[in-house]
Predicted model as a PDB file, atoms N, CA, C, CB and O in Angstrom, pLDDT in the B-factor column:
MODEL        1                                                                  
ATOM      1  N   UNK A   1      16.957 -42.748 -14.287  1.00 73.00           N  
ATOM      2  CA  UNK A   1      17.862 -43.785 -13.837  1.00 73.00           C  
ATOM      3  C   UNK A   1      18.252 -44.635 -15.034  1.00 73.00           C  
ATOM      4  CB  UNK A   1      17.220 -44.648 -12.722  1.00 73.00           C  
ATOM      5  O   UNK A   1      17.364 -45.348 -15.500  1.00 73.00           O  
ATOM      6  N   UNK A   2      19.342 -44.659 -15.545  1.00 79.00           N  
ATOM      7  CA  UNK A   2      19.857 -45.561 -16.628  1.00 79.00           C  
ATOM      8  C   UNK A   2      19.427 -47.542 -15.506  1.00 79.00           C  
ATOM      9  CB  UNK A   2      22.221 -44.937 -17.029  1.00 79.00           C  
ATOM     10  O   UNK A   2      19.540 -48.039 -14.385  1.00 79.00           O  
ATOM     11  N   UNK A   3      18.997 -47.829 -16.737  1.00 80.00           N  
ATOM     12  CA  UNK A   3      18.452 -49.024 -16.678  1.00 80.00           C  
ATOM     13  C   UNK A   3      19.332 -50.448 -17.491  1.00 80.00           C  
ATOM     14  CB  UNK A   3      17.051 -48.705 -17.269  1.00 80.00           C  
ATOM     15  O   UNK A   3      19.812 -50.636 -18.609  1.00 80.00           O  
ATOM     16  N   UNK A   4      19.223 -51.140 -16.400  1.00 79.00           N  
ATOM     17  CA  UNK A   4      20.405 -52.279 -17.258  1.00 79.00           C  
ATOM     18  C   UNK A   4      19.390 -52.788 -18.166  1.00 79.00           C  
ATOM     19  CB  UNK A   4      21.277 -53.784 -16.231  1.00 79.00           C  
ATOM     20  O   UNK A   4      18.195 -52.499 -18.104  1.00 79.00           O  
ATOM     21  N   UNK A   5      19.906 -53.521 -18.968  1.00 82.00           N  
ATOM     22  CA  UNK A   5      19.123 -54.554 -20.265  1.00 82.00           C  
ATOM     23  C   UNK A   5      20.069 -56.075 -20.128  1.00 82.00           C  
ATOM     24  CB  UNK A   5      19.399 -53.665 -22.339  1.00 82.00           C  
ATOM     25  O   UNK A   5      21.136 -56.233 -19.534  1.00 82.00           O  
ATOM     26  N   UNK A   6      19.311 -57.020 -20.849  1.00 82.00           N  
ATOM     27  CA  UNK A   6      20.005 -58.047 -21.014  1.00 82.00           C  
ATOM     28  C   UNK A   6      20.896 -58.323 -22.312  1.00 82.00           C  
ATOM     29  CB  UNK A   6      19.167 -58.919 -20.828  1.00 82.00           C  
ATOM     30  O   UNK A   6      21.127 -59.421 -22.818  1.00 82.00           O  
ATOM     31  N   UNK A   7      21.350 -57.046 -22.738  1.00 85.00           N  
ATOM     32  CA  UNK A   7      22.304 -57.378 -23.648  1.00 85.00           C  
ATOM     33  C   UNK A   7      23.698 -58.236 -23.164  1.00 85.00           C  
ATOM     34  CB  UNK A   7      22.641 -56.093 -24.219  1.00 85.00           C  
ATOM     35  O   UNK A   7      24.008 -58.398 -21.984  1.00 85.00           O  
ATOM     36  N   UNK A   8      24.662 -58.878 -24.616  1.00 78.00           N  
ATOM     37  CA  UNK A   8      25.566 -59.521 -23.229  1.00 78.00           C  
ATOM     38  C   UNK A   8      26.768 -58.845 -23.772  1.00 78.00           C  
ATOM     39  CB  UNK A   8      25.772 -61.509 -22.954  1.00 78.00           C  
ATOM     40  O   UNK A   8      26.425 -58.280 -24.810  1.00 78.00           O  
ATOM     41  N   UNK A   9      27.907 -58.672 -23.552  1.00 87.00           N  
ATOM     42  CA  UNK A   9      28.806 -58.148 -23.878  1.00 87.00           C  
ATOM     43  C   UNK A   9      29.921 -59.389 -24.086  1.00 87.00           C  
ATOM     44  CB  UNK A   9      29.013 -57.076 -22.962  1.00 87.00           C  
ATOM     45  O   UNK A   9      29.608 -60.544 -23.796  1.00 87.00           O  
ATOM     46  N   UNK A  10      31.272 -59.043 -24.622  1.00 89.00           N  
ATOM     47  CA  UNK A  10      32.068 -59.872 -24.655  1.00 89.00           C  
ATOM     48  C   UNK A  10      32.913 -59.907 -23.056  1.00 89.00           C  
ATOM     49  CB  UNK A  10      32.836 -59.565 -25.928  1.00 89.00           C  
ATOM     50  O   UNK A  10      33.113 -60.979 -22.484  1.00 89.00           O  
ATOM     51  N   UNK A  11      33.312 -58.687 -22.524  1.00 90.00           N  
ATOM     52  CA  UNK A  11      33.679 -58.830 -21.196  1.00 90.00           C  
ATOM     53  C   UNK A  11      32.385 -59.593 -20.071  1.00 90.00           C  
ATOM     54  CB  UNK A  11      34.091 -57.259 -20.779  1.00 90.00           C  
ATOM     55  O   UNK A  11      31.495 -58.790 -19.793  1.00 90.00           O  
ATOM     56  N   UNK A  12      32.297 -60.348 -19.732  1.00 89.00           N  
ATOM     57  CA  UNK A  12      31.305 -60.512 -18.744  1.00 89.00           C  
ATOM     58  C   UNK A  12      31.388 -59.490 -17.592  1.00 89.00           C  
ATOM     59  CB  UNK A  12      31.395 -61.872 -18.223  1.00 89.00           C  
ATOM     60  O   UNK A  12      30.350 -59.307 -16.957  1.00 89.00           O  
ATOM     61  N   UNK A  13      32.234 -58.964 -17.325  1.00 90.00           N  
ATOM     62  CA  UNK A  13      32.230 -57.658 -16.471  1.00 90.00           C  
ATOM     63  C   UNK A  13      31.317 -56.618 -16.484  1.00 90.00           C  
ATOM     64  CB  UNK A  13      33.247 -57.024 -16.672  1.00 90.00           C  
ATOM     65  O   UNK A  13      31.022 -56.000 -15.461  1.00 90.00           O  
ATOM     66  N   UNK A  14      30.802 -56.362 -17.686  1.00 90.00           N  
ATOM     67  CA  UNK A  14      30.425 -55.263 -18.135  1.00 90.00           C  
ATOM     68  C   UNK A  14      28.886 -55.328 -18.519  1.00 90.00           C  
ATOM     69  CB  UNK A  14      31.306 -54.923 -19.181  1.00 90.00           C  
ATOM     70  O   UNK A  14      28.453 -56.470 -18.670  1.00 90.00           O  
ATOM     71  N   UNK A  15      27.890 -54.165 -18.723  1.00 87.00           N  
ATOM     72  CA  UNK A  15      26.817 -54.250 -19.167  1.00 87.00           C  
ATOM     73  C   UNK A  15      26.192 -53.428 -19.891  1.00 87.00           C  
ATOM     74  CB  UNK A  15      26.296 -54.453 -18.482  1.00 87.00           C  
ATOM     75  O   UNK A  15      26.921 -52.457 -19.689  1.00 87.00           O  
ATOM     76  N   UNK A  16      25.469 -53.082 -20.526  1.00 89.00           N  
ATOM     77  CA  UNK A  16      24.560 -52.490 -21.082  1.00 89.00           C  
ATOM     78  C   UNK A  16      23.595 -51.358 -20.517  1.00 89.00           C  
ATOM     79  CB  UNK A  16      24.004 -53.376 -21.436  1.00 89.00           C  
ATOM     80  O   UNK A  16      22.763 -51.631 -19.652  1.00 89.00           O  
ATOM     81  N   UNK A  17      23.712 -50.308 -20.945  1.00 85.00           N  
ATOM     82  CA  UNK A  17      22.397 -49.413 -20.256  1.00 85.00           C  
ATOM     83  C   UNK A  17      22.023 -48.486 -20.965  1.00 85.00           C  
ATOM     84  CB  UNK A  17      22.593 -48.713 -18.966  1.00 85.00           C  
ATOM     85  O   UNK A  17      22.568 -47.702 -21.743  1.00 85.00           O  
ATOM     86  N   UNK A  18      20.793 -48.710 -20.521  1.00 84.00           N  
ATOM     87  CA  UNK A  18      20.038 -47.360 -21.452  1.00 84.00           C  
ATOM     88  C   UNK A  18      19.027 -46.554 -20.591  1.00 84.00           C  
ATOM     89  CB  UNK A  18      19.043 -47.957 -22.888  1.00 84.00           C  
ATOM     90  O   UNK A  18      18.529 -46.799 -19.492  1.00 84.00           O  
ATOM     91  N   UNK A  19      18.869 -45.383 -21.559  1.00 80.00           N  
ATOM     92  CA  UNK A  19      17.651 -44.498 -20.432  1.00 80.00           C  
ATOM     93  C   UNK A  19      18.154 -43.048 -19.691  1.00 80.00           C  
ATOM     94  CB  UNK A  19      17.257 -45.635 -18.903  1.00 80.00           C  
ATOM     95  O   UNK A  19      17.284 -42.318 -19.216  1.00 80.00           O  
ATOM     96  N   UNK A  20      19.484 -42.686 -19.615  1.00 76.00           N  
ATOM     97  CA  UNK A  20      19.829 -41.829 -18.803  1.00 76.00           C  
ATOM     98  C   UNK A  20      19.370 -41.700 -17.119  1.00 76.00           C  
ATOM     99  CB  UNK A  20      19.493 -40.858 -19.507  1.00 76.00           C  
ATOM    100  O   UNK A  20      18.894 -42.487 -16.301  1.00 76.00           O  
ATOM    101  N   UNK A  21      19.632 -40.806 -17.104  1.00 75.00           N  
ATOM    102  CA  UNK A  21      19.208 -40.292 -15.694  1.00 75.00           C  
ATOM    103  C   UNK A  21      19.160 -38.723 -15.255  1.00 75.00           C  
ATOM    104  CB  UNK A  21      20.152 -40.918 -14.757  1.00 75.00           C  
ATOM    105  O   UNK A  21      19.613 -37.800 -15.932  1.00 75.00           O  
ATOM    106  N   UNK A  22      18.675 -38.631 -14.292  1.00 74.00           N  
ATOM    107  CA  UNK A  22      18.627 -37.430 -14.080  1.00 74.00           C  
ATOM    108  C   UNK A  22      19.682 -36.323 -13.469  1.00 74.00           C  
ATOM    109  CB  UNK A  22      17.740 -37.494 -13.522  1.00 74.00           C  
ATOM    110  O   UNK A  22      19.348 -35.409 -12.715  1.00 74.00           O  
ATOM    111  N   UNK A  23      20.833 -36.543 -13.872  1.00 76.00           N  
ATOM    112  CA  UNK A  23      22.136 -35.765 -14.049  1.00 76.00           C  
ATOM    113  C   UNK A  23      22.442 -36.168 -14.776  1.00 76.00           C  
ATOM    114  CB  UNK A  23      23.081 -35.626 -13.312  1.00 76.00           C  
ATOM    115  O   UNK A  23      23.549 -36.674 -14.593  1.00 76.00           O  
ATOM    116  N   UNK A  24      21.950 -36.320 -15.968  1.00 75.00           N  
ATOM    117  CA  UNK A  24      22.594 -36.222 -17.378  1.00 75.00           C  
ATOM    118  C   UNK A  24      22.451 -35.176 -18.375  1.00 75.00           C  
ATOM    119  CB  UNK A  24      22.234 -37.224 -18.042  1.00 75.00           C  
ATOM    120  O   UNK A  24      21.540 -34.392 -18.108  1.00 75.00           O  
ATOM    121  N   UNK A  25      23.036 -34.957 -19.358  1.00 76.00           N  
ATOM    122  CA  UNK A  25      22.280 -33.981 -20.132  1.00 76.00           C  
ATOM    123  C   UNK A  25      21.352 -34.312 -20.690  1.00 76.00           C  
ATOM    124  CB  UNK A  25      22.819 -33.420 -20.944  1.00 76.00           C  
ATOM    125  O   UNK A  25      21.130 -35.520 -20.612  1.00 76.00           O  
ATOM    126  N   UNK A  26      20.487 -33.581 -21.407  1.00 76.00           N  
ATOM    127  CA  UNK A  26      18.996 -33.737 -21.713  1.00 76.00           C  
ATOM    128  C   UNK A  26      18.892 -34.468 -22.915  1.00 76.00           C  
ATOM    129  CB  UNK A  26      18.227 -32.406 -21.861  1.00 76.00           C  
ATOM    130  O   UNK A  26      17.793 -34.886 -23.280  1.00 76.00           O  
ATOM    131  N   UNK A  27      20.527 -34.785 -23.960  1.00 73.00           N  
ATOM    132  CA  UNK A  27      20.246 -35.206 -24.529  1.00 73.00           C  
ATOM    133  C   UNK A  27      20.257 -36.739 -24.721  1.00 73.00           C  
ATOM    134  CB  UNK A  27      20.542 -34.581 -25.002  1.00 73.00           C  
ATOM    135  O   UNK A  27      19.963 -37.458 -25.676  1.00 73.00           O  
ATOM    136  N   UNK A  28      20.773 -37.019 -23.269  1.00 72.00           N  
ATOM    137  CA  UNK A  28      20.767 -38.624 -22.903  1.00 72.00           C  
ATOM    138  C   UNK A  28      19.681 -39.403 -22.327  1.00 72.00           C  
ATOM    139  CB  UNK A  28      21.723 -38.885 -21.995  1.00 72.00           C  
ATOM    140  O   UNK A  28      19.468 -40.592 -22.088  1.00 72.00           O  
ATOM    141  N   UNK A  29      19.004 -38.165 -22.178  1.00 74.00           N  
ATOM    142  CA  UNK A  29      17.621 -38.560 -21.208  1.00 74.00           C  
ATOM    143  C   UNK A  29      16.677 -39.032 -21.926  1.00 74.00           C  
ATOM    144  CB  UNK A  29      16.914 -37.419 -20.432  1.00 74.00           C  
ATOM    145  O   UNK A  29      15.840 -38.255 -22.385  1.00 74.00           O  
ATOM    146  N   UNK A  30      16.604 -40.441 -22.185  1.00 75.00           N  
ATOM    147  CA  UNK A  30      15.706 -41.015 -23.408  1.00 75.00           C  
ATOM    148  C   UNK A  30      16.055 -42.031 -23.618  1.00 75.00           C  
ATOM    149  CB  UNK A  30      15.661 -40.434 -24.636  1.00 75.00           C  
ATOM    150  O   UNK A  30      17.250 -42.314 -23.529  1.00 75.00           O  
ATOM    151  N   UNK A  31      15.154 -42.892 -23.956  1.00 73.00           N  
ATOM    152  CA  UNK A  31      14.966 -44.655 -23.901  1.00 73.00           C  
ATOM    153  C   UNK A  31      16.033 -44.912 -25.038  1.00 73.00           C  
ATOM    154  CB  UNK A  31      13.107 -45.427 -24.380  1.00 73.00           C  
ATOM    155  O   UNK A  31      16.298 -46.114 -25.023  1.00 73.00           O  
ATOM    156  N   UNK A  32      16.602 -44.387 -25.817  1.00 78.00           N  
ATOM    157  CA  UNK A  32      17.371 -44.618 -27.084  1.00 78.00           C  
ATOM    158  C   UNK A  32      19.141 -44.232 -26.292  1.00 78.00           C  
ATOM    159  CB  UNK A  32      16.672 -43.295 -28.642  1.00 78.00           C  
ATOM    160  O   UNK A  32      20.230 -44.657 -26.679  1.00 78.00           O  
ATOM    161  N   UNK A  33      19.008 -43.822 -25.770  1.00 81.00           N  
ATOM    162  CA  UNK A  33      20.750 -43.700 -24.851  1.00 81.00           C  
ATOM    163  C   UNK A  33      21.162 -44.851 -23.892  1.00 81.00           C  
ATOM    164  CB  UNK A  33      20.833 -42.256 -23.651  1.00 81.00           C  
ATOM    165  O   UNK A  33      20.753 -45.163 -22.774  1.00 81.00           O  
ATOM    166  N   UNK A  34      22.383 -45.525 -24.943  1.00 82.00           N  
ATOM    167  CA  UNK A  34      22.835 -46.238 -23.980  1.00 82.00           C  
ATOM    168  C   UNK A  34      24.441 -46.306 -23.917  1.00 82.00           C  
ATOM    169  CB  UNK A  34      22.211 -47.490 -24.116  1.00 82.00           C  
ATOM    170  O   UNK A  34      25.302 -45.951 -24.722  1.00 82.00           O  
ATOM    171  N   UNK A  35      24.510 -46.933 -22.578  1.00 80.00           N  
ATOM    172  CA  UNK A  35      26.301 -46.705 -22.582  1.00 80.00           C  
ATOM    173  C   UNK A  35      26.123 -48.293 -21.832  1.00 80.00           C  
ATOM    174  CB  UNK A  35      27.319 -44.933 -21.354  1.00 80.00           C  
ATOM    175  O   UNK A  35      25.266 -49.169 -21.713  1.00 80.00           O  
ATOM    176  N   UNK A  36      27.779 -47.963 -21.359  1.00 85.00           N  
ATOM    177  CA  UNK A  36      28.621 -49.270 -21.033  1.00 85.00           C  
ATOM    178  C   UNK A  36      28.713 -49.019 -19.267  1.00 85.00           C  
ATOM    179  CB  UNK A  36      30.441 -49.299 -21.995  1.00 85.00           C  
ATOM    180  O   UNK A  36      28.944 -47.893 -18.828  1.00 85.00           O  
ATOM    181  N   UNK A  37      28.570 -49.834 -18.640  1.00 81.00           N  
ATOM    182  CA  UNK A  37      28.887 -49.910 -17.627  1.00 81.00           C  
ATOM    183  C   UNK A  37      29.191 -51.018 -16.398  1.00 81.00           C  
ATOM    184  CB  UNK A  37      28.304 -49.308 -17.524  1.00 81.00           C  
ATOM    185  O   UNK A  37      28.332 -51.803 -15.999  1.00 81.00           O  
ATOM    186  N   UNK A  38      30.554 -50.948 -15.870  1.00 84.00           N  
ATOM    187  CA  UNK A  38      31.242 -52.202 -15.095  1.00 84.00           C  
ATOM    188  C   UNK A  38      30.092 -52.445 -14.254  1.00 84.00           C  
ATOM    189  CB  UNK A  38      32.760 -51.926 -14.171  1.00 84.00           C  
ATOM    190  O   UNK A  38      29.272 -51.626 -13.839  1.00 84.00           O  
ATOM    191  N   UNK A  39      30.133 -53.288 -14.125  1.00 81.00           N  
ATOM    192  CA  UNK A  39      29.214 -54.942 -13.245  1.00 81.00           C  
ATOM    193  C   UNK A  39      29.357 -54.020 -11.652  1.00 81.00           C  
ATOM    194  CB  UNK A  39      30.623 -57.307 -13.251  1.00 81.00           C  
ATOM    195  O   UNK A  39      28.466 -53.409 -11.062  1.00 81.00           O  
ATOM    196  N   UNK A  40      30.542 -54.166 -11.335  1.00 83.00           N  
ATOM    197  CA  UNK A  40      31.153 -54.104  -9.781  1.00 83.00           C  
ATOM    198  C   UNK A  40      31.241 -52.335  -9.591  1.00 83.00           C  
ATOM    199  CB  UNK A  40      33.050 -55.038  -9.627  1.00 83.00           C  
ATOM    200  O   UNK A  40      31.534 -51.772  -8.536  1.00 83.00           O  
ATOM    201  N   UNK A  41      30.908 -51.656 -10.888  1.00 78.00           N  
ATOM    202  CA  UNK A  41      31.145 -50.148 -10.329  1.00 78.00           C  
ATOM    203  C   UNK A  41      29.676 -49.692  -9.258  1.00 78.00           C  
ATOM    204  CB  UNK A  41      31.282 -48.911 -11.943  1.00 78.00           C  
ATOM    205  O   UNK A  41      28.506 -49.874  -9.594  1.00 78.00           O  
ATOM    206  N   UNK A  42      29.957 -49.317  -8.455  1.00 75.00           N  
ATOM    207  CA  UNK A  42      28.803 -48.010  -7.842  1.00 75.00           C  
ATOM    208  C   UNK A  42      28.345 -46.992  -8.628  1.00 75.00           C  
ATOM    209  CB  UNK A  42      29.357 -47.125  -6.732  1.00 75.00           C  
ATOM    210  O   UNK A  42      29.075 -46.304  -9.342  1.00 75.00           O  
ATOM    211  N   UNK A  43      26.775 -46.831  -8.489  1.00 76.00           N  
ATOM    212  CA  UNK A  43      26.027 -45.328  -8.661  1.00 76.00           C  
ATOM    213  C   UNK A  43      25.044 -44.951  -8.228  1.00 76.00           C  
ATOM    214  CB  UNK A  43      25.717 -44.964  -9.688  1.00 76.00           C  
ATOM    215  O   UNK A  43      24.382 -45.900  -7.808  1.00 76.00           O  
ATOM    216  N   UNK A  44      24.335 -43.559  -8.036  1.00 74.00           N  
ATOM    217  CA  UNK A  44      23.125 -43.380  -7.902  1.00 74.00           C  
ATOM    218  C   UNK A  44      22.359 -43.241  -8.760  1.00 74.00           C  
ATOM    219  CB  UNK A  44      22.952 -42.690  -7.345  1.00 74.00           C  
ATOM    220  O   UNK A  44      21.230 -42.799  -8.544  1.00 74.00           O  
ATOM    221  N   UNK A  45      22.812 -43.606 -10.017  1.00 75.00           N  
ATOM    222  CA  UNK A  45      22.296 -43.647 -11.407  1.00 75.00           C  
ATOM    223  C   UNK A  45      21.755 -44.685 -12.132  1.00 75.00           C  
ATOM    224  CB  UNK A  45      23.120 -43.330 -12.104  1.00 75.00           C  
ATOM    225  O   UNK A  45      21.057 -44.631 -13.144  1.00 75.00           O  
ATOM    226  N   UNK A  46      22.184 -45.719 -11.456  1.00 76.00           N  
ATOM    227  CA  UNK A  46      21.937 -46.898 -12.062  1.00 76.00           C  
ATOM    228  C   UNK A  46      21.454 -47.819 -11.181  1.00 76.00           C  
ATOM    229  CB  UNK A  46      22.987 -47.367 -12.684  1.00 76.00           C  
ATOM    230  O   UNK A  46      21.710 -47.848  -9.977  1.00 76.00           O  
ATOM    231  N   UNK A  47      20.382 -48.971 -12.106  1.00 71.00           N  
ATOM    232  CA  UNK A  47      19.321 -49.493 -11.392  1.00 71.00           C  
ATOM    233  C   UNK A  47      18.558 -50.131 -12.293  1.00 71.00           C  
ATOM    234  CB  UNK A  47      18.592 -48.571 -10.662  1.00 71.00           C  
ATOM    235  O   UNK A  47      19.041 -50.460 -13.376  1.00 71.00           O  
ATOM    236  N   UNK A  48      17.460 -50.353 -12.019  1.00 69.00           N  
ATOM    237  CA  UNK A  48      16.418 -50.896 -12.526  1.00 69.00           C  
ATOM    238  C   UNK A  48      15.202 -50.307 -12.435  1.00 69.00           C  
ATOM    239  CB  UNK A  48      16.339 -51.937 -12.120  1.00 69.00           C  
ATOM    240  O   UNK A  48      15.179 -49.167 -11.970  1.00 69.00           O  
ATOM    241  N   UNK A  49      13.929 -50.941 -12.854  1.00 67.00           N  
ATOM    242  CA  UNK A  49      12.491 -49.856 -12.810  1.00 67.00           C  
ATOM    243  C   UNK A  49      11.808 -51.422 -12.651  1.00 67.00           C  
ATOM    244  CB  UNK A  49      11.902 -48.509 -14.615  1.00 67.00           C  
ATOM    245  O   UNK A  49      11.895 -52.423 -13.362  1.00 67.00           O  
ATOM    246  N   UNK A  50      11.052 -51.126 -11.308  1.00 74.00           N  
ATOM    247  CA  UNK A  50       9.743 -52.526 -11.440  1.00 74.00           C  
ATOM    248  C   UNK A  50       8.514 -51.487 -12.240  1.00 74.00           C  
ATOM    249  CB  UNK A  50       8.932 -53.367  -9.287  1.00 74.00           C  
ATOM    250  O   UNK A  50       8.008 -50.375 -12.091  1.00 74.00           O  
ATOM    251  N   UNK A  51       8.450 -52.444 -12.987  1.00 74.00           N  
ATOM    252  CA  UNK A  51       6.817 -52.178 -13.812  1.00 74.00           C  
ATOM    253  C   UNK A  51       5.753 -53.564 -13.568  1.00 74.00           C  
ATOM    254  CB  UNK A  51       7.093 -52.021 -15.895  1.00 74.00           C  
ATOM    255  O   UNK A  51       6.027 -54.719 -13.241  1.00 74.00           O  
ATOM    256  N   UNK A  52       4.245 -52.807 -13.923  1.00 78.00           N  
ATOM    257  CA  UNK A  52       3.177 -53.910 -13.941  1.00 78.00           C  
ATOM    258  C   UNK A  52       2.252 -53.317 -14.476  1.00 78.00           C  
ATOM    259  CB  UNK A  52       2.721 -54.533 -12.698  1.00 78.00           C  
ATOM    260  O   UNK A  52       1.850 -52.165 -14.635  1.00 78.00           O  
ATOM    261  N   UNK A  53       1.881 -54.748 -14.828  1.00 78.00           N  
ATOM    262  CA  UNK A  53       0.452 -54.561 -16.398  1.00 78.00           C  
ATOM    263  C   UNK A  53      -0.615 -53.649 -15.022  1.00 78.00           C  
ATOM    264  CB  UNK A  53      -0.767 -57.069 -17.389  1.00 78.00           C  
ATOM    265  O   UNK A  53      -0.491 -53.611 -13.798  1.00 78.00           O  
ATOM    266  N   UNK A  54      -1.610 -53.028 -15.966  1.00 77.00           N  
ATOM    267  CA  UNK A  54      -2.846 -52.853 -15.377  1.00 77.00           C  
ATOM    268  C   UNK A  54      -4.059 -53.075 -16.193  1.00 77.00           C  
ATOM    269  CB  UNK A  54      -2.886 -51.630 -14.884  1.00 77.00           C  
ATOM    270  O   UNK A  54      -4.184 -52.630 -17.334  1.00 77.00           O  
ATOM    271  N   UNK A  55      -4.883 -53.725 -15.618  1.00 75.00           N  
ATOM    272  CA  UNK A  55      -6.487 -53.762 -16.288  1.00 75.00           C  
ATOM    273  C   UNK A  55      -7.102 -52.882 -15.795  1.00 75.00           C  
ATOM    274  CB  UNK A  55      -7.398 -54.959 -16.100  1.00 75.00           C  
ATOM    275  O   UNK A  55      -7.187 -52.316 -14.706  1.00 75.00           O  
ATOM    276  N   UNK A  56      -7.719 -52.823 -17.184  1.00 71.00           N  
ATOM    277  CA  UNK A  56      -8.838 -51.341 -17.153  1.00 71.00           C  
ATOM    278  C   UNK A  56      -9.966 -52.250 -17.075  1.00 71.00           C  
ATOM    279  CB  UNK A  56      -8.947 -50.039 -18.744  1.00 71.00           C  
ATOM    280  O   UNK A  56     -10.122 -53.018 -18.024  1.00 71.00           O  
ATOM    281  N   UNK A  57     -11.069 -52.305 -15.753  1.00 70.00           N  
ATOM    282  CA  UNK A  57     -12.219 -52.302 -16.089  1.00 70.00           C  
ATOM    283  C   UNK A  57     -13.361 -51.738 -15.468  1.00 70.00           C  
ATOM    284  CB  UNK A  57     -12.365 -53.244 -16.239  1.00 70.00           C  
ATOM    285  O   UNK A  57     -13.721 -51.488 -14.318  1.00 70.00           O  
ATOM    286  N   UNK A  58     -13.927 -51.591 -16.925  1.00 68.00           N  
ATOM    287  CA  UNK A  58     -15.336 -50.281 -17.055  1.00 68.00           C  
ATOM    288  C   UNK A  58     -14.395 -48.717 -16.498  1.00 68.00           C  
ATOM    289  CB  UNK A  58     -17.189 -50.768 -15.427  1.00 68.00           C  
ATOM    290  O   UNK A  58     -14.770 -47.994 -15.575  1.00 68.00           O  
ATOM    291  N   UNK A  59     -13.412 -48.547 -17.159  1.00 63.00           N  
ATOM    292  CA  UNK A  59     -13.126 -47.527 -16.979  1.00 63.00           C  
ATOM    293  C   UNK A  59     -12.079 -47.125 -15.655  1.00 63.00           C  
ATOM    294  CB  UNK A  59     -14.275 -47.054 -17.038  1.00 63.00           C  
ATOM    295  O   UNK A  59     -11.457 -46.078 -15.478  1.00 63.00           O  
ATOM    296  N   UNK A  60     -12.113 -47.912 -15.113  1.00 67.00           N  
ATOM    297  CA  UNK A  60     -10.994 -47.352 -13.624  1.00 67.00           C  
ATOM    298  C   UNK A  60      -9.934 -49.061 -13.352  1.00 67.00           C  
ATOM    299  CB  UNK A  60     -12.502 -46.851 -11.465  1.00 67.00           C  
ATOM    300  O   UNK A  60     -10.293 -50.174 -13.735  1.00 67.00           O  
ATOM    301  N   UNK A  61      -8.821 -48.771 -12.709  1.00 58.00           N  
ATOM    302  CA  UNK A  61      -8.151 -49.342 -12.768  1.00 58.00           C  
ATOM    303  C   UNK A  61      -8.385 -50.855 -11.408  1.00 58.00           C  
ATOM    304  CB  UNK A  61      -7.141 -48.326 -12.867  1.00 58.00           C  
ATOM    305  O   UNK A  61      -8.167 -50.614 -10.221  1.00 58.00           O  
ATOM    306  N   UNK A  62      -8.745 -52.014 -11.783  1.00 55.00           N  
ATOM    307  CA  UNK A  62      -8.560 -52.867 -10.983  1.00 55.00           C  
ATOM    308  C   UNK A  62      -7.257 -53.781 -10.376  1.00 55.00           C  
ATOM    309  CB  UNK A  62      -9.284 -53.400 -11.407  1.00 55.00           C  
ATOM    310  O   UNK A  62      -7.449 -54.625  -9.501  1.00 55.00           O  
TER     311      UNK A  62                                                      
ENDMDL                                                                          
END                                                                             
């Protein structure tokens, strides 16, 4: 899933993304690919990713 960032652009319309997705070619598929994409357009490509820390303790995840 191409992932927005908080880069800002000069159009405020527009945004930043990186990451590809999975109908892309393989060579977009990677944290270093990014393109342009309108604010107000639709996709099933684009999105976001929730992440969260984890602590390790004594070995297994709490």
């Amino acid at each position: 899933m191409w992932e927005w960032t908080s880069t800002s652009l000069t159009d405020p319309g527009e945004a930043v993304l990186c990451g590809g997705s999975y109908d892309n070619p393989l060579r977009a598929v990677q944290v270093s690919s990014k393109g342009v994409h309108r604010k107000r357009g639709g996709s099933n490509a684009v999105g976001f990713r929730c992440v969260q820390d984890i602590d390790l303790v004594e070995g297994r995840v709490s």
